[in-house]
N, C-alpha and C positions, 0 to 999 in steps of 0.2 A: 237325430235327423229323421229317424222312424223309418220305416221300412219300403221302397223304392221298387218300380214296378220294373220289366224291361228294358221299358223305353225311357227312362229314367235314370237306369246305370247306364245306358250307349250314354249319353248325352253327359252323364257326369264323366264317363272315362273319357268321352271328346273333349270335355274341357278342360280336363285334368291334360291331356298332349296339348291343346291348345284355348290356353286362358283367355289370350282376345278374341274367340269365337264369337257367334253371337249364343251357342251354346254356354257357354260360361258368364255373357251377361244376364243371359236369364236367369240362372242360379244366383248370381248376386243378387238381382233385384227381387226374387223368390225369397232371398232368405231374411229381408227385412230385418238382418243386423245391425244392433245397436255399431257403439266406435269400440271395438275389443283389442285391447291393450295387448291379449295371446299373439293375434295374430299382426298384430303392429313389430313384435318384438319376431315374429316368423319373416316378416318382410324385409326387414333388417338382415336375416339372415342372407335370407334367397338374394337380396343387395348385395351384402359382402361379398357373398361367391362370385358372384359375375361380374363383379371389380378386381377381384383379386387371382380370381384362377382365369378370363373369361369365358365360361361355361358355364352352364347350369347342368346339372347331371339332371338328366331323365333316367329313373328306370320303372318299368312297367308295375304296378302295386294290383293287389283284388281287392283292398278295401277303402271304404267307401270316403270313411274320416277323413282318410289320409289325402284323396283327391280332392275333398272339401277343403279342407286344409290348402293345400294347394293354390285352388283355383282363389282364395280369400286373399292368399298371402301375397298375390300377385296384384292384388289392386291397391296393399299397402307399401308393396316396392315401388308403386310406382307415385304415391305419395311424397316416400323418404326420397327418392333420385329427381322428383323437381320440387324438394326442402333444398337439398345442397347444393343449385342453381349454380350447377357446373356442366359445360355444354361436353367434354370429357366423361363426366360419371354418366352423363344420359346418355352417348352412344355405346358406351362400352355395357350398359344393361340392354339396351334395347339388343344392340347385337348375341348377347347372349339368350336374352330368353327369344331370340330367331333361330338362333342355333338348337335351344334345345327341343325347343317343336319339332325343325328340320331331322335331327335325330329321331324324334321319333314318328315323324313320319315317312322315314326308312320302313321300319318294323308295322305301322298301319298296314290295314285292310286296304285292298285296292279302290272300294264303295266311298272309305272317308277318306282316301286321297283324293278321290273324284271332287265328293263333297266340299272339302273346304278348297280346293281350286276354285269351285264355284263359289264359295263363299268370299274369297279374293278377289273375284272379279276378271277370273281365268278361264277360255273355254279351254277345257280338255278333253281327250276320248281314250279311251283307251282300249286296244286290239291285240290278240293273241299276245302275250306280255309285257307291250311296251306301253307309254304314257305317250298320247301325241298331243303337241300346240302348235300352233302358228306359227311360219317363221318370225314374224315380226314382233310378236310378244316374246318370243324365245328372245330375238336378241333386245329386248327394251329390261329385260328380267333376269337374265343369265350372267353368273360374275367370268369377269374379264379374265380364263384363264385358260391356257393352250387346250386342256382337255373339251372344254364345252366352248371354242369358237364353233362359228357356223360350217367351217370348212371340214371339220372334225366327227359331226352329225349325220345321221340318219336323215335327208330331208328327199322330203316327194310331194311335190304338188300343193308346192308353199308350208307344209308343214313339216315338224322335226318329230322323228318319233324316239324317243327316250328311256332307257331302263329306270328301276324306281328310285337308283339314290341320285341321280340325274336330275332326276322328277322335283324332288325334294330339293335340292339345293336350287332350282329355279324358282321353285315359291320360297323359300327361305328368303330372297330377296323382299319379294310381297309379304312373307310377315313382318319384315320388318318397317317396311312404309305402314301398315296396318296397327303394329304394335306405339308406331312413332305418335301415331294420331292422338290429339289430343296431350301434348305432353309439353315441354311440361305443366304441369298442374299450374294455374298462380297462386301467387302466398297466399292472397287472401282467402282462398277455398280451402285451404288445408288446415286438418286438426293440428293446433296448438301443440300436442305433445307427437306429432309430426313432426313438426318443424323444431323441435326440441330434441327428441334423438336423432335427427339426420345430422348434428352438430359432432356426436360421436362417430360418424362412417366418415373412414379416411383412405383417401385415393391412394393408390399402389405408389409407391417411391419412381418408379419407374421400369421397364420391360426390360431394360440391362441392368443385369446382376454380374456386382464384381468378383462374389462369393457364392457358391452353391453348395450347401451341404449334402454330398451324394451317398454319403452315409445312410442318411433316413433313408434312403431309397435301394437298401439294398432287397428287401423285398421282393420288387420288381424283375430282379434278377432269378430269382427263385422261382416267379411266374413264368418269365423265359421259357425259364427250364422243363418246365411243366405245363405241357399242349390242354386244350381246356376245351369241352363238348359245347357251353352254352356262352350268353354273353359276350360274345365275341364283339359286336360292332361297338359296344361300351368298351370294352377295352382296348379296345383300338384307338379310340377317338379322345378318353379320357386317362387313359391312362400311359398307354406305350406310343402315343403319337409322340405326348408335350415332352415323355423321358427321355427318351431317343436325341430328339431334337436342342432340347433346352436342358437338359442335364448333361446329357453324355456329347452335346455339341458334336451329332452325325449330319452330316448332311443331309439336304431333303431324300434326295437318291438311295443314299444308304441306312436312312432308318427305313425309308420304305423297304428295301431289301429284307433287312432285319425282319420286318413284319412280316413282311409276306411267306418266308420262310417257317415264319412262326407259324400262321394261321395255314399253310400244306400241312403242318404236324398237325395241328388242330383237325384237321379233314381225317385225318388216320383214327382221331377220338370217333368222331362225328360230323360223318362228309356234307352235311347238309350246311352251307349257310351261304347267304348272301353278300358277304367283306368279298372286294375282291380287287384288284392293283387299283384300278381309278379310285375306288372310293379311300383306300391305303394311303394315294400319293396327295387327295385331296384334303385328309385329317392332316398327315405331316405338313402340307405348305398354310393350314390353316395356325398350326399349335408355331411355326417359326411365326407367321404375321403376326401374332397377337401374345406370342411371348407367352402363351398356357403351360400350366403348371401341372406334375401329375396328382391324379386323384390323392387324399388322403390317404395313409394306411389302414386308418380307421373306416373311411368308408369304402375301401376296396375290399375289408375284410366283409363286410354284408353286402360289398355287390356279390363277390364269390363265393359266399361262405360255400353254397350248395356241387363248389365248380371244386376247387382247388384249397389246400391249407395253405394260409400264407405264415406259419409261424415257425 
């Protein structure tokens, strides 16, 4: 890829949080890519996961490949999910790769959460730590849940002013109408071995499981056990949300408990972080709606490796 100026890595790491930028269409149409089979077989992947777990994990990277990689594989998942011309696999990728922007537009700079509000077609402002909009775009954009009714909100002078994972879950809805565009692909524009491997991605059986093996996941128990300085909003949302919820069948309430309890230990490691009850109660009623599943062990052990042993 040869070697990238400043303004060059901002733009690639924006695209790397958010593929359907128009940051990230410039790099596609910049890189004057042949049809690459690598990242045809990469899109496939980043597909499976957000049919089968629905999520896409974000975690933050400093290299450069890997957000190329990325931002490429995203325009071949969106390939293979209108090959399989199922109005089912389309929503449940598009809501994923909304979710995992949303994620990481938690953890963003305050400048590119401005920025791609704007890019959205959002006015926002934002004042001594809050995010402020409209009341009327707040409610045309904000999901339907007791914490972020209007009645609930900060609002002055027609506008609501909002802390940042607030912020984020109200464009999460606008990525997703923005991700939706153009979708799906038709047949006839799509590469032939497009349309040939999407014949192998197969949609999840279904969100009720009659069997859970809780076995695998005794791990998770051992993270419990053990309060952790960093990574915390990832684990929260990918991992001890869908467990709680979907394995250990707690109710919303009481996994939230659970967490929340967790992450005050966590504050004893390293009192700094931004998890906090709303954004807690909003992963768990997220991980019941959509039936998610917890992170691999495999890949919990390199989110944490730096945090916690999980062995």
């Amino acid at each position: 890829m040869g070697v990238m100026d400043g303004s060059a890595i901002g733009a690639m790491d924006f695209a790397y949080k958010y593929p359907f930028s128009s940051e990230a269409r410039e790099i596609v149409a910049q890189s004057h890519a042949a049809f690459d089979p690598a990242m045809l077989r990469a899109g496939k992947r980043r597909l499976e996961e957000a049919l089968q777990s629905g999520s896409i994990a974000y975690a933050p990277t400093g290299l450069s490949e890997v957000k190329y990689a990325h931002v490429m594989s995203y325009v071949y998942a969106r390939m293979l999910v209108s090959a399989m011309n199922s109005r089912a696999a389309l929503t449940g990728y598009v809501n994923a790769e909304a979710k995992r922007s949303a994620d990481a537009l938690v953890e963003d700079t305050d400048d590119n959460v401005l920025h791609l509000a704007a890019e959205l077609g959002i006015r926002m402002d934002y004042d001594s730590g809050t995010f402020r909009i409209g009341f009327e775009k707040f409610l045309a954009l904000s999901p339907k849940t007791p914490d972020l009714s209007l009645v609930h909100q900060d609002l002055g002078n027609g506008v609501v002013s909002m802390q940042r994972y607030k912020a984020a879950r109200v464009m999460e809805r606008a990525m997703t109408a923005e991700i939706s565009k153009k979708l799906p692909i038709p047949l006839k524009e799509l590469p032939i071995e497009a349309v040939q491997l999407s014949k192998s991605i197969k949609m999840p059986a279904g969100k009720i499981e009659v069997r859970i093996n809780k076995a695998k996941y005794t791990w998770i128990a051992k993270l419990l056990a053990n309060p952790i300085g960093d990574v915390r909003h990832r684990t929260t949302n990918l991992i001890l949300a869908p467990y709680l919820v979907n394995v250990q069948g707690l109710s919303e309430d009481d996994a939230a408990k659970v967490i929340v309890d967790y992450i005050e230990r966590c504050k004893q490691v390293e009192p700094n972080t931004k998890v906090n009850e709303s954004y807690i109660r909003y992963q768990c009623r997220y991980a019941k709606a959509h039936g998610t599943k917890p992170m691999s062990y495999d890949r919990a052990k390199e989110l944490l490796k730096d945090v916690v042993a999980l062995e």
